[in-house]
KOLVEX-293602 format. One line per 10 residues: number of its first residue (from 1); their letters; for each residue x, y, z of N, C-alpha, C, O. Coordinates in Angstrom, 1 decimal, always signed. Each point is the difference from the previous one (the first is absolute). Layout:
NUM	a	X,Y,Z,X,Y,Z,X,Y,Z,X,Y,Z; ...
END
This chain:
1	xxxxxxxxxx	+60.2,+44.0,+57.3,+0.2,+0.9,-1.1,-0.5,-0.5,-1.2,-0.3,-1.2,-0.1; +0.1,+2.0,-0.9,-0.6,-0.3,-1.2,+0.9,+0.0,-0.7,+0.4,+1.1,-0.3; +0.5,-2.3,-0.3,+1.3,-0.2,-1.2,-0.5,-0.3,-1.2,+0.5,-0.1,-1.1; -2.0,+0.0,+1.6,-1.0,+0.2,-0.7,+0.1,+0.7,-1.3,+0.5,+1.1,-0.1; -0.9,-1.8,-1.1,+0.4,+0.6,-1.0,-0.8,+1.5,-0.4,-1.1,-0.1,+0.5; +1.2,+1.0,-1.0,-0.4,+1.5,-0.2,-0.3,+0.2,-1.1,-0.6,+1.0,-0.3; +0.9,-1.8,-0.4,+0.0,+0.5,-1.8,-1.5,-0.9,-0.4,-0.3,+0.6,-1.0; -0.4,-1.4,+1.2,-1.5,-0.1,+0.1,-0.1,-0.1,-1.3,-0.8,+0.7,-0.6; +1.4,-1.4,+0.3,+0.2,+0.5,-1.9,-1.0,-1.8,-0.6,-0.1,-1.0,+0.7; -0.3,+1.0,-1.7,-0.6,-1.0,-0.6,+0.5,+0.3,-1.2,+0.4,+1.0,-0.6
11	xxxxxxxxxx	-0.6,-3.1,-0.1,-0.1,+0.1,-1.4,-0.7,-0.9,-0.7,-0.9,-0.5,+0.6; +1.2,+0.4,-1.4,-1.5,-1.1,-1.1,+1.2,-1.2,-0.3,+1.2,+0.4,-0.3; -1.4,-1.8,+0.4,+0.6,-0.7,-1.0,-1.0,-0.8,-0.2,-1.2,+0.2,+0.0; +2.1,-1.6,-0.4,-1.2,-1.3,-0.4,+0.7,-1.0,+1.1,+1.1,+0.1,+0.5; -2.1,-0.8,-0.2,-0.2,-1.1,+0.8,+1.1,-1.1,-0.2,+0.7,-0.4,+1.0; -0.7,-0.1,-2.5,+0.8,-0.9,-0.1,+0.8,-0.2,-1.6,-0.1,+0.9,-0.8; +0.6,-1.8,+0.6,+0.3,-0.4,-1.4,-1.3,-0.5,-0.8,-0.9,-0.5,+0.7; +0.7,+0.7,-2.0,-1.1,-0.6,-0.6,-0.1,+0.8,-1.1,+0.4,+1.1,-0.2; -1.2,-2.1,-1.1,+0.3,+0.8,-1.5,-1.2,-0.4,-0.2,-0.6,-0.7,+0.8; -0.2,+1.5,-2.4,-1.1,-0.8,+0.0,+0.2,+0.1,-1.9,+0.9,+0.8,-0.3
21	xxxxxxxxxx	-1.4,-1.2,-0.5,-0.3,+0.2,-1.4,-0.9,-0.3,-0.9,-0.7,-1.0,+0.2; +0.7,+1.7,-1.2,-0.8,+0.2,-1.0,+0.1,+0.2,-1.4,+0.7,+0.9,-0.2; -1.3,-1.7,-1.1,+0.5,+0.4,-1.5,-1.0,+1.2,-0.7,-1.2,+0.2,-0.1; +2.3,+0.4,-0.3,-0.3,+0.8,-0.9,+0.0,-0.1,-1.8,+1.1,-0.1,-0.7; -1.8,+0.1,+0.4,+0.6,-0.4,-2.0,+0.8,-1.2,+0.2,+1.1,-0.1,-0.6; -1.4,-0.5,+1.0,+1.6,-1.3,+0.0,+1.0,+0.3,+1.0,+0.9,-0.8,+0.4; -1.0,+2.0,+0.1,+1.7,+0.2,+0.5,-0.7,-0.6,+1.9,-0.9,+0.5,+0.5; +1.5,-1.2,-0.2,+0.0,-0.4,+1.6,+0.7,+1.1,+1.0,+1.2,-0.1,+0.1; -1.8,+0.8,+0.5,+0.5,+0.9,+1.4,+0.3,-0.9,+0.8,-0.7,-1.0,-0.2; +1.6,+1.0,+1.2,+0.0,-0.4,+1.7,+0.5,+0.8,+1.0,+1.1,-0.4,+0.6
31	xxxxxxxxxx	-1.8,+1.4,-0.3,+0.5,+0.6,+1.0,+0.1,-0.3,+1.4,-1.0,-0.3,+0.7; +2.4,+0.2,-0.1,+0.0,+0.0,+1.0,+0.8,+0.8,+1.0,+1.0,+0.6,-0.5; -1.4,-0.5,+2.5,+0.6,+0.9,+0.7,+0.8,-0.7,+1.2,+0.1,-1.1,+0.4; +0.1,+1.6,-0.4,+1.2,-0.2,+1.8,+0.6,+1.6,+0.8,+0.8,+0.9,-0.3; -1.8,-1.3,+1.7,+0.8,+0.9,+0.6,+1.5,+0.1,-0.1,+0.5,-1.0,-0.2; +0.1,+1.9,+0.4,+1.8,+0.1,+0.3,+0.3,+1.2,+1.0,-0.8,+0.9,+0.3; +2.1,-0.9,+0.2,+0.1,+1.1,+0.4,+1.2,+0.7,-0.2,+0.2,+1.1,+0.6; +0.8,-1.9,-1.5,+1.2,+0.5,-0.8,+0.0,-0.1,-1.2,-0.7,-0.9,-0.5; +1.6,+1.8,-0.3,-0.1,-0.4,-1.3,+0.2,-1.3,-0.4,-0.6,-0.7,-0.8; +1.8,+0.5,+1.7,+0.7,-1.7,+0.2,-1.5,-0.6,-0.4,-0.2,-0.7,-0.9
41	xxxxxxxxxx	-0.5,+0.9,+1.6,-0.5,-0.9,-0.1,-1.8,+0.1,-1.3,-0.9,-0.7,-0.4; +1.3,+1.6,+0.3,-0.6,+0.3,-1.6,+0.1,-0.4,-1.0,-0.8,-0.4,-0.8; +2.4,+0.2,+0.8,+0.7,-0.3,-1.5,+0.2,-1.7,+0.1,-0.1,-0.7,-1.0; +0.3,+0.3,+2.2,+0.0,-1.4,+0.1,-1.6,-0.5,-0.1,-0.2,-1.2,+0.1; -0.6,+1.8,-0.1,-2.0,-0.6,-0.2,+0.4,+0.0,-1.5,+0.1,-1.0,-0.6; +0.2,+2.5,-0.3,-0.2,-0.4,-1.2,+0.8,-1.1,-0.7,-0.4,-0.7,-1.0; +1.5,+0.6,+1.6,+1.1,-0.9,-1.1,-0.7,-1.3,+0.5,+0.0,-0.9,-0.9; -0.6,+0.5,+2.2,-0.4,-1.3,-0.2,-1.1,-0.4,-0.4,-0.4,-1.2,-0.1; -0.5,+2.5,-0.5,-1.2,-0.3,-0.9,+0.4,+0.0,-1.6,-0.6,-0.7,-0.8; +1.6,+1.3,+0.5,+0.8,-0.1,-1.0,+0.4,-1.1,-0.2,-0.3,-0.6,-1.1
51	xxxxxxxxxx	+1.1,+0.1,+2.2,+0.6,-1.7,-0.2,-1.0,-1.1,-0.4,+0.1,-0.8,-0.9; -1.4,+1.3,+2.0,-0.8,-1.9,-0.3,-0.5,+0.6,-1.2,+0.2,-0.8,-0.8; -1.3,+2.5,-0.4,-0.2,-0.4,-0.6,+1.1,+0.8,-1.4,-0.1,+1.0,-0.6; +0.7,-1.8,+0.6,+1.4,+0.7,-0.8,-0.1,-0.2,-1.7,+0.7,+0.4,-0.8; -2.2,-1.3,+0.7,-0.5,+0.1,-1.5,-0.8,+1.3,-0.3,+0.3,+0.5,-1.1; -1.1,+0.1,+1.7,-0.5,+0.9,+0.0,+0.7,+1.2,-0.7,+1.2,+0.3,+0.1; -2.3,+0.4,-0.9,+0.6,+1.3,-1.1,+0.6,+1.4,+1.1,+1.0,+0.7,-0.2; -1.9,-0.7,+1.3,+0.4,+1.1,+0.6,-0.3,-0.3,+1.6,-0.9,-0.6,+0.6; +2.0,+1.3,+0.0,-0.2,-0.1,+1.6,+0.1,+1.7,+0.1,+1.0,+0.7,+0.0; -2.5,-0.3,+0.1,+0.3,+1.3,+0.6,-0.2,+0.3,+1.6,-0.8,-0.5,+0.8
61	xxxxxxxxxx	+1.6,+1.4,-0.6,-0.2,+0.4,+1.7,+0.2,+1.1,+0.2,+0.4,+0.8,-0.8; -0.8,-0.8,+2.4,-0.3,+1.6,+0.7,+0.0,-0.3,+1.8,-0.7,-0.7,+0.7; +1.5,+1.4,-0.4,+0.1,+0.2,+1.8,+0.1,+1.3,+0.3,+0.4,+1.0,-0.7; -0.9,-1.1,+2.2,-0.4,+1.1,+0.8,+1.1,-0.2,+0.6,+0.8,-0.9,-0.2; -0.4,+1.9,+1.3,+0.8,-0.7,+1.7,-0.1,+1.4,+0.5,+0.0,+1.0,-0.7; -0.1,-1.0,+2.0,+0.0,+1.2,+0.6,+1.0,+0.0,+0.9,-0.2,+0.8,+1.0; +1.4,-1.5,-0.9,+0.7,+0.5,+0.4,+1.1,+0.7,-1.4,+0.0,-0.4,-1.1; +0.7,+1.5,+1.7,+0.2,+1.0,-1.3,-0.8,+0.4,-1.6,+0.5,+0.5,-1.0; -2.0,-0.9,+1.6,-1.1,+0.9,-1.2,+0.4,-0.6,-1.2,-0.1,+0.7,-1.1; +0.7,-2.3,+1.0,+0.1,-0.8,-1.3,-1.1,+0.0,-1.1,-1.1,+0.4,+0.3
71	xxxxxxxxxx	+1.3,-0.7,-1.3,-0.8,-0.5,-0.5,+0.7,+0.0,-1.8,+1.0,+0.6,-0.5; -1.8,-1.5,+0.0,+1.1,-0.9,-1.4,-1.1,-0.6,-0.3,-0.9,-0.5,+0.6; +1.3,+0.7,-2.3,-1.2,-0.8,-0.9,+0.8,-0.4,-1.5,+0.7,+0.9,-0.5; -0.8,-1.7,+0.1,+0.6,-0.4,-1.5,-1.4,-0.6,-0.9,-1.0,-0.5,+0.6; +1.1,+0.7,-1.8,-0.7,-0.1,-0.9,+0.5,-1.7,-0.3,-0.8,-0.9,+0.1; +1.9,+0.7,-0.5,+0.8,-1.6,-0.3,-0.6,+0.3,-1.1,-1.1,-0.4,+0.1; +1.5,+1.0,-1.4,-0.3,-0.1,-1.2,-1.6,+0.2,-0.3,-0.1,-0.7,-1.0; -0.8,+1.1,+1.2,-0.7,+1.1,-0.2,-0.1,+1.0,-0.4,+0.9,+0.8,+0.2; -2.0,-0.3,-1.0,+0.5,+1.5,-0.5,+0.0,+0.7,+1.2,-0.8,-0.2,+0.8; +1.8,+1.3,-0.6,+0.0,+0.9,+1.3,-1.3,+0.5,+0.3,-0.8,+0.4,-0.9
81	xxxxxxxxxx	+0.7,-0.4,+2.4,-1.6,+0.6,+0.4,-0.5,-0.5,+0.0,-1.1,+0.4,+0.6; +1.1,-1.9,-1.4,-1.3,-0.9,+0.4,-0.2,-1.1,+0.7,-1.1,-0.6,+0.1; +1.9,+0.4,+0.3,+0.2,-1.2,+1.2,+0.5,+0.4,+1.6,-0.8,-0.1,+0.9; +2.0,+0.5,-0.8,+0.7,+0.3,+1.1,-1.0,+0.8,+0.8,-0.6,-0.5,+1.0; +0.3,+2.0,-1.5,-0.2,+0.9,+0.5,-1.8,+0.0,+0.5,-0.4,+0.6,+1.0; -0.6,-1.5,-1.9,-1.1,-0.4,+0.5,-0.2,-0.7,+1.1,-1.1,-0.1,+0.6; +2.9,-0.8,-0.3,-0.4,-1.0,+0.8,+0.7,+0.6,+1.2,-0.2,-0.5,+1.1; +0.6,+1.2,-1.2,+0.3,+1.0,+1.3,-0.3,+1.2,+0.4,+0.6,+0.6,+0.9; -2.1,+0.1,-2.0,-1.1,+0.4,+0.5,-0.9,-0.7,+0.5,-0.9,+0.7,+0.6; +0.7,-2.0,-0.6,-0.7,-0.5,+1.0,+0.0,-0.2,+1.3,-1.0,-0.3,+0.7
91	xxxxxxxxxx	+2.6,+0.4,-0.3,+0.3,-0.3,+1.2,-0.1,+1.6,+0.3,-0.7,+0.3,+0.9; +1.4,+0.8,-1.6,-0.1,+1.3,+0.6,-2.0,+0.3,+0.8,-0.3,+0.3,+1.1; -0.6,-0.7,-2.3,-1.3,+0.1,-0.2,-0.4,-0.2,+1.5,-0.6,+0.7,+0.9; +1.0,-1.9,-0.9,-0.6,-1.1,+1.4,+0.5,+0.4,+1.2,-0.7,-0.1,+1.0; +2.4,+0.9,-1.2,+0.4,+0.5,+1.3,+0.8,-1.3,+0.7,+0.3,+0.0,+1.2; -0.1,-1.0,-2.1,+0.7,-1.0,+0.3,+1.5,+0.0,-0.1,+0.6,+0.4,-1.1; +0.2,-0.7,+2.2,+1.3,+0.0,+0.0,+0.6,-1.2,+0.6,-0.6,-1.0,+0.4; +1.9,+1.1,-0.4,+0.8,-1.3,+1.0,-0.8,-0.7,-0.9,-0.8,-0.6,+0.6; +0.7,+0.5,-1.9,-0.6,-1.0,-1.0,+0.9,-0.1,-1.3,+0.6,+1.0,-0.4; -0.5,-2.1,-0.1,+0.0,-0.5,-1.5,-0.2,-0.2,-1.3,+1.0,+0.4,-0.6
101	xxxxxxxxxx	-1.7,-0.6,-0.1,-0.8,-0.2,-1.0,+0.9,-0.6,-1.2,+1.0,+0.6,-0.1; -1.1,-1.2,-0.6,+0.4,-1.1,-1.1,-1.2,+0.0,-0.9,-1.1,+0.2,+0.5; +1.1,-0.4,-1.7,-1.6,-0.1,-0.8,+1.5,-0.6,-1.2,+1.0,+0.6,-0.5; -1.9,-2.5,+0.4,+0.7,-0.5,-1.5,-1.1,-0.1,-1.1,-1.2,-0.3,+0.0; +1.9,+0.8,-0.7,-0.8,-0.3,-1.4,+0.4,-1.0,-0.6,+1.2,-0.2,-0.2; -2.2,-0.9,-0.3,+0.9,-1.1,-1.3,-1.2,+0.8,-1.5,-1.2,+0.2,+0.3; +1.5,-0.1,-1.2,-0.1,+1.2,-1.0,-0.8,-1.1,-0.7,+0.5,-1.1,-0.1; -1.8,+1.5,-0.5,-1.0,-0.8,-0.1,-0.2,-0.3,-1.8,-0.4,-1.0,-0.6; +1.2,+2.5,-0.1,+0.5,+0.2,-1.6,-1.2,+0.5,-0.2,-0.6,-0.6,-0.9; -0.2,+1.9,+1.5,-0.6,+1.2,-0.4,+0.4,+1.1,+1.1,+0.2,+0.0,+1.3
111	xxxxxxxxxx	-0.1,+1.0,-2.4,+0.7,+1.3,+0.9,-1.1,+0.3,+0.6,-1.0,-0.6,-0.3; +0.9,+1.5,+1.6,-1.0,+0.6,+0.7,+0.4,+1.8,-0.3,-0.8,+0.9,+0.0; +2.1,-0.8,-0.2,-0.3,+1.5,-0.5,+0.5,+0.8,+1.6,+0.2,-0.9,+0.9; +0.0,+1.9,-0.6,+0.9,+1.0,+1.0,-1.3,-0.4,+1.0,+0.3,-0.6,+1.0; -1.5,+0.9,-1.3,-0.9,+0.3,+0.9,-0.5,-0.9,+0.4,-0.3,+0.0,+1.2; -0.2,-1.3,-2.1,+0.1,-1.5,+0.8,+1.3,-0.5,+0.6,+0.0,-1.0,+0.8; +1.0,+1.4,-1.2,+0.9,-0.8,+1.1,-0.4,+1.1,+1.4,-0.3,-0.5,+1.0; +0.4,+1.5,-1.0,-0.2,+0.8,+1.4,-1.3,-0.5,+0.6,-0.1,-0.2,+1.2; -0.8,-0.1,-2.0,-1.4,-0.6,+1.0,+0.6,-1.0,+0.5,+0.2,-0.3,+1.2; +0.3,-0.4,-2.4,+0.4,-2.0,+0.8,+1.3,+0.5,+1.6,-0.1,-0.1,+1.2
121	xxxxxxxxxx	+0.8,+0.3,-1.9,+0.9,+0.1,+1.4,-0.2,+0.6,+1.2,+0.6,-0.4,+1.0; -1.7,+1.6,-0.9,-0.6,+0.7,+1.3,-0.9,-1.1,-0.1,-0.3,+0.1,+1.2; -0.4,-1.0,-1.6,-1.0,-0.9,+0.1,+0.5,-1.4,+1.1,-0.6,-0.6,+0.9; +1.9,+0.4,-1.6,+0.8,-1.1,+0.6,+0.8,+0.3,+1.0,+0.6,-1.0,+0.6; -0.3,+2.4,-0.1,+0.3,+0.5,+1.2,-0.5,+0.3,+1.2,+0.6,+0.0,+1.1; -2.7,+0.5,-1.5,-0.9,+0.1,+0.5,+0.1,-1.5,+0.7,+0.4,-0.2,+1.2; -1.0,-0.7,-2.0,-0.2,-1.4,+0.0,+0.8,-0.4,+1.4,-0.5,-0.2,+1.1; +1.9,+0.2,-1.3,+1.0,-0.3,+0.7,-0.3,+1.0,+1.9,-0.3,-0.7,+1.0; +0.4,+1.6,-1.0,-0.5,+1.0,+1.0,-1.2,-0.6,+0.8,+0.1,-0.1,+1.2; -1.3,-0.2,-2.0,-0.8,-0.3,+0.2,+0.3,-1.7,+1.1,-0.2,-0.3,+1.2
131	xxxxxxxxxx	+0.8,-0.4,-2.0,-0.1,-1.5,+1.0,+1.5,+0.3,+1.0,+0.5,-0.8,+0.8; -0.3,+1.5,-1.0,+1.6,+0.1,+1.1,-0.7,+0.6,+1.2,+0.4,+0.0,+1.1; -1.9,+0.5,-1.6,-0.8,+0.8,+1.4,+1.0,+1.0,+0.8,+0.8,-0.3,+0.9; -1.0,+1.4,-1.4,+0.2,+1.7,+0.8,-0.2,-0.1,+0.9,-1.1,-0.4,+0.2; +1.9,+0.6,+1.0,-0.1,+0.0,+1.4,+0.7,+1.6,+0.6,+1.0,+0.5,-0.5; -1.5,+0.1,+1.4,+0.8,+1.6,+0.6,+0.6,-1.0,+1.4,-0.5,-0.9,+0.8; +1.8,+1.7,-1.2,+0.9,-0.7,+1.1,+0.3,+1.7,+0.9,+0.2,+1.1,-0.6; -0.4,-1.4,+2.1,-0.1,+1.0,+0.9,+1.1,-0.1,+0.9,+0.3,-1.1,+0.5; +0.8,+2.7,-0.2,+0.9,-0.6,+0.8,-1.3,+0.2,+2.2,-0.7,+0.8,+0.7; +1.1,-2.2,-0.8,-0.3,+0.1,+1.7,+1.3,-0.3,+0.5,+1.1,-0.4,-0.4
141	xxxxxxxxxx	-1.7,+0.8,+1.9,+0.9,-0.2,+1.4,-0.4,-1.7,+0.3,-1.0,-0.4,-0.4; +1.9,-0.3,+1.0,-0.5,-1.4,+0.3,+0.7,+0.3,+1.8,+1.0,+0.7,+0.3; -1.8,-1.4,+0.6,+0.0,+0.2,+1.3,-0.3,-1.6,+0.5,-0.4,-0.9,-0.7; +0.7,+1.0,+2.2,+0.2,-1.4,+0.6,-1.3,+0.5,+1.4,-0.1,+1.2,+0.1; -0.8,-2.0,+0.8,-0.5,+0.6,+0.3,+0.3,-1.5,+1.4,+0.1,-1.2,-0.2; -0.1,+1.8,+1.6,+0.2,-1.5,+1.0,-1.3,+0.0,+0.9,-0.4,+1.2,+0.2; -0.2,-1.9,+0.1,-1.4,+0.5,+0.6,-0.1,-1.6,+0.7,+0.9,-0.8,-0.3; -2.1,+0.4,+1.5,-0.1,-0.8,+0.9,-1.1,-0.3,-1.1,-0.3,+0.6,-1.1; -0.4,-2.1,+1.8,-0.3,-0.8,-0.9,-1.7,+1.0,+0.1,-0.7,+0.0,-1.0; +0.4,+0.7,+2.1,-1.4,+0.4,+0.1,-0.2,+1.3,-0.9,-1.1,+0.5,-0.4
151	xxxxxxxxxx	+1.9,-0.2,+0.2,+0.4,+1.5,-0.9,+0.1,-0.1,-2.1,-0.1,+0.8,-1.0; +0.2,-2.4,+1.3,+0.2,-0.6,-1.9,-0.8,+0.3,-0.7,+0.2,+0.5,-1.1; -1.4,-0.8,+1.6,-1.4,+0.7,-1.1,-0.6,+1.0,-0.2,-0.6,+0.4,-0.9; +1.0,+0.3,+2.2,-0.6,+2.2,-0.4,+1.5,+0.2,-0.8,-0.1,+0.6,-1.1; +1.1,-0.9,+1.5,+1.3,+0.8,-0.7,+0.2,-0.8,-1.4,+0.7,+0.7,-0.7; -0.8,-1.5,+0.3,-0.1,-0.5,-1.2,-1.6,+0.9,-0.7,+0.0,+0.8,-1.0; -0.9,-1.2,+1.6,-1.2,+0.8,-0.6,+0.3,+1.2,-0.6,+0.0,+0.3,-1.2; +0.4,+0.3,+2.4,+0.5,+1.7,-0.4,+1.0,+0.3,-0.8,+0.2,+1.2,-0.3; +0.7,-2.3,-0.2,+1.0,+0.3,-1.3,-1.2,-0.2,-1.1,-0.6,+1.1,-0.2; +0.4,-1.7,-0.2,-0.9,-0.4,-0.8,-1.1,+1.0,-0.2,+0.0,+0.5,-1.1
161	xxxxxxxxxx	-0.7,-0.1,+1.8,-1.2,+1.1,+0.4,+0.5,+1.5,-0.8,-0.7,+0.6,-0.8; +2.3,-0.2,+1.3,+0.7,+0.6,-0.6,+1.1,+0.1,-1.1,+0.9,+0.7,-0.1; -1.3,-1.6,-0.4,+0.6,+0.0,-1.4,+1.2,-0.9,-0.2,+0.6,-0.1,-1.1; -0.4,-0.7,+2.4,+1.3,-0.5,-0.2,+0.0,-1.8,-0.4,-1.0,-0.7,+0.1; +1.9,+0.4,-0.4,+0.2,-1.6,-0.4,+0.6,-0.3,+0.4,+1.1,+0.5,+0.1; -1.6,-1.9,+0.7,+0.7,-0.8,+1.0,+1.2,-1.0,-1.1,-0.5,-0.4,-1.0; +1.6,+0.2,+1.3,+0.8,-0.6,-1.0,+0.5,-1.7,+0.6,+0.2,-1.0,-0.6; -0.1,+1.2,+2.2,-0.1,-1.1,+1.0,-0.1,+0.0,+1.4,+0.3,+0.8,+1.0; -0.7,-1.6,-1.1,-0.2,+0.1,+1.7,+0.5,-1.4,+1.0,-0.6,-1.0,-0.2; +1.5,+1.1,+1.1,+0.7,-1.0,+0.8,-0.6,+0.2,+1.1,-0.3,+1.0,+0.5
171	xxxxxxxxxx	+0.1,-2.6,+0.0,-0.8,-0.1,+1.9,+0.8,-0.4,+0.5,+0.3,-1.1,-0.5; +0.6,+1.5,+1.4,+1.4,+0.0,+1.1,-1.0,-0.1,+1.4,-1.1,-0.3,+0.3; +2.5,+1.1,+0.6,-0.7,+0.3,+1.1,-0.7,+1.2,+0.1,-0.8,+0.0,+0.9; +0.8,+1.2,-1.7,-1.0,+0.4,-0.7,+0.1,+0.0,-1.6,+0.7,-0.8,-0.7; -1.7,+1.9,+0.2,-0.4,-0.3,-1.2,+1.2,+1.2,-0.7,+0.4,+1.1,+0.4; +0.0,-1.8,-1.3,+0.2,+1.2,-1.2,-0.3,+0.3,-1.6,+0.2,-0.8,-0.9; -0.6,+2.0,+0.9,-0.9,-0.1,-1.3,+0.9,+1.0,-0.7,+0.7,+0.8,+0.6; -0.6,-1.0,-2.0,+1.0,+0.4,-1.0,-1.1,+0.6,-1.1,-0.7,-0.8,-0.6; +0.4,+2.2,+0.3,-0.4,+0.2,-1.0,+0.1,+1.3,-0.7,+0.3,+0.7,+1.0; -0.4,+0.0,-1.9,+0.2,+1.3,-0.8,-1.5,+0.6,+0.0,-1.2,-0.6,+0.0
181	xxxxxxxxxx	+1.7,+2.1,-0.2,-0.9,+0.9,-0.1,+0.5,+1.2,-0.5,+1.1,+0.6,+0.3; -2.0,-0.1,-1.4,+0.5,+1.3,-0.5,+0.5,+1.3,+0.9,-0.7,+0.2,+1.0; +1.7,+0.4,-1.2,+0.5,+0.9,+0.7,-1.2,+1.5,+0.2,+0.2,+0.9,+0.8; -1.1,-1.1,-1.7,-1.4,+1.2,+0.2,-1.1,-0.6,+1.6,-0.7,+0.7,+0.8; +1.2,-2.2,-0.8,-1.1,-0.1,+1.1,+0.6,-0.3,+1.0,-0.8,-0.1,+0.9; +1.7,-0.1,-0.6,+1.0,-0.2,+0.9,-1.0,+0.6,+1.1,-0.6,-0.9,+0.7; +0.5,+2.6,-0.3,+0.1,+0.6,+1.1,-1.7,-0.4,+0.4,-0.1,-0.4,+1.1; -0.8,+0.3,-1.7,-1.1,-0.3,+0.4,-0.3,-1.4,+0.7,-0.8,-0.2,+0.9; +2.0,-0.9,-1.7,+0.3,-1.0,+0.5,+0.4,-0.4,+1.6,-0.3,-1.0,+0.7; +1.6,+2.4,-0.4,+0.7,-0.2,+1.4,-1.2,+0.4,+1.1,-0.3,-0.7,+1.0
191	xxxxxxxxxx	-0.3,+2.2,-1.6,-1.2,+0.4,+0.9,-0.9,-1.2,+0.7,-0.2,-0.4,+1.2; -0.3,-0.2,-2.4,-0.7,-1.3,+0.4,+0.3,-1.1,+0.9,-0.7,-0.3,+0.9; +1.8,-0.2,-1.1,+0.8,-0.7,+0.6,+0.3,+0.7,+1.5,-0.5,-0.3,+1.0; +1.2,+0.9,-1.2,+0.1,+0.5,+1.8,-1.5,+0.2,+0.6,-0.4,-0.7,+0.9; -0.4,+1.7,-1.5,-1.4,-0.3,+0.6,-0.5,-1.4,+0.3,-0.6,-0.1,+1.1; +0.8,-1.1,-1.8,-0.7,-1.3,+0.5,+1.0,-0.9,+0.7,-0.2,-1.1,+0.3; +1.2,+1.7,-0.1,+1.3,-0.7,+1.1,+0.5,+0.4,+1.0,+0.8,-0.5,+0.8; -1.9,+2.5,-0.7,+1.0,+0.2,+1.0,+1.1,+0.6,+0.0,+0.6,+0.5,+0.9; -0.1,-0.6,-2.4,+1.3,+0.6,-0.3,+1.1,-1.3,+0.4,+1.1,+0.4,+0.0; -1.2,-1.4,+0.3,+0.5,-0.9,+0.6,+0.5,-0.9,-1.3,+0.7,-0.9,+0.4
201	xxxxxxxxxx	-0.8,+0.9,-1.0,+0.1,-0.8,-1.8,+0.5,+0.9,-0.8,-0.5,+1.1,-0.2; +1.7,-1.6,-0.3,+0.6,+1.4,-0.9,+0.6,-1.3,-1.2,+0.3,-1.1,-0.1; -0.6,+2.5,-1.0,+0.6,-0.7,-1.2,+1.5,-0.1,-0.3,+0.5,+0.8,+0.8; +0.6,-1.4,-1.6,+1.5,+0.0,+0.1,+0.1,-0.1,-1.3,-0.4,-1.1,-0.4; +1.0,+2.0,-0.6,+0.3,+0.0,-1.2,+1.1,-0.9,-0.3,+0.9,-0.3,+0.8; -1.1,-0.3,-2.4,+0.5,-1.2,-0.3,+0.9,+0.5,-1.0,+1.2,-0.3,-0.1; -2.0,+1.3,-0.9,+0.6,+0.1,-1.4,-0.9,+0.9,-0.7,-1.0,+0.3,+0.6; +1.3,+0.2,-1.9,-0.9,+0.4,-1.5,+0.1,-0.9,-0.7,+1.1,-0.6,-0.2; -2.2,+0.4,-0.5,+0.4,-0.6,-1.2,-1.3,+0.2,-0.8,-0.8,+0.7,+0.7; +0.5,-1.0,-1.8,-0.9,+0.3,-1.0,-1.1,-1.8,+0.0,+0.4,-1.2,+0.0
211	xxxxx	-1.8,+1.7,+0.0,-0.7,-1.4,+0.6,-0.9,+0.5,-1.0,+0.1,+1.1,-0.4; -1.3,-2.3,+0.0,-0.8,+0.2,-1.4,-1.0,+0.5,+1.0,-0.1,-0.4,+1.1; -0.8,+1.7,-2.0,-0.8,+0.3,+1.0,-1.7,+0.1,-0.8,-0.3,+0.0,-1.2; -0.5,+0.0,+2.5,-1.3,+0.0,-1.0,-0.5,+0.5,+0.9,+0.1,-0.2,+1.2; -0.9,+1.3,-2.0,-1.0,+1.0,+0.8,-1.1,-0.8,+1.0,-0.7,+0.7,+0.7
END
């Protein structure tokens, strides 16, 4: 049976933690991101960028979350609209979610004015986006597959051939191969498979889960 997940659904995040910066007029940006996937765990990225740089004029932030269609931005003393809300059009822009964003300012003692702080902070959120590296996360099916030792290299081939990723593979008294595949290629997959086995090789569903995917 297919427990196989149905909802085929994708999303955009970033790869990893990572900030990057740059001065403006004197004033120092550092934007930086972290995936998350609770608020929990939103509010605990900013308070601990807060904590280490707690001299700093302003810690502005902005998160996404998709689970319950979150999202939250503060200015931290800013004129309104010019910090918060640029830095969580960037993440809207990018389509980035299950994300973070923090951007500190240490205040350089020249104003930049509504419209240079909105460049700098989409600048230092861009920045940030950018080295966290955007990744589309895909929900797949992950399957177990048991096969004789003479059968390891066409049926591994043919995951691969067809779109799938081998995640591991164990040599027993036979073979078993562990890997995911989007739930669109699935049926072209089984066709295949029984055609070069015979029908004698069947796949055994593991799970869903969401895996980084690349065209």
């Amino acid at each position: 049976m297919s427990g196989e997940n149905q909802v085929g659904a994708e999303y955009k995040t970033v790869r990893r933690a990572a900030h990057d910066e740059f001065t403006e007029k004197k004033s120092r940006f550092i934007g930086f991101i972290k995936p998350v996937k609770t608020e929990e765990e939103a509010l605990s990225f900013i308070a601990e960028i807060r904590s280490e740089y707690w001299d700093a004029r302003h810690c502005v932030y902005a998160y996404r979350l998709r689970e319950g269609n979150i999202f939250r931005f503060s200015d931290d003393g800013e004129p309104s609209g010019s910090a918060g809300m640029p830095t969580l059009g960037v993440l809207t822009k990018s389509e980035v979610t299950d994300a973070a964003v923090a951007v500190v300012r240490y205040f350089g003692g020249v104003l930049l004015g509504t419209g240079g702080l909105v460049r700098a902070y989409s600048r230092a959120a861009a920045l940030a986006v950018e080295c966290g590296e955007a990744v589309v996360m895909r929900m797949c099916d992950t399957y177990s597959i048991l096969c004789g030792y003479g059968r390891y290299t066409p049926v591994s081939t043919l995951i691969s051939d067809c779109g799938g990723v081998i995640d591991k593979t164990e040599f027993l008294e036979q073979v078993e191969i562990i890997f995911h595949i989007a739930p669109s290629l699935l049926p072209n997959f089984r066709q295949k498979l029984a055609d070069a086995t015979n029908a004698e090789v069947k796949e055994n569903y593991i799970s869903s889960e969401y895996y980084e995917f690349s065209e």
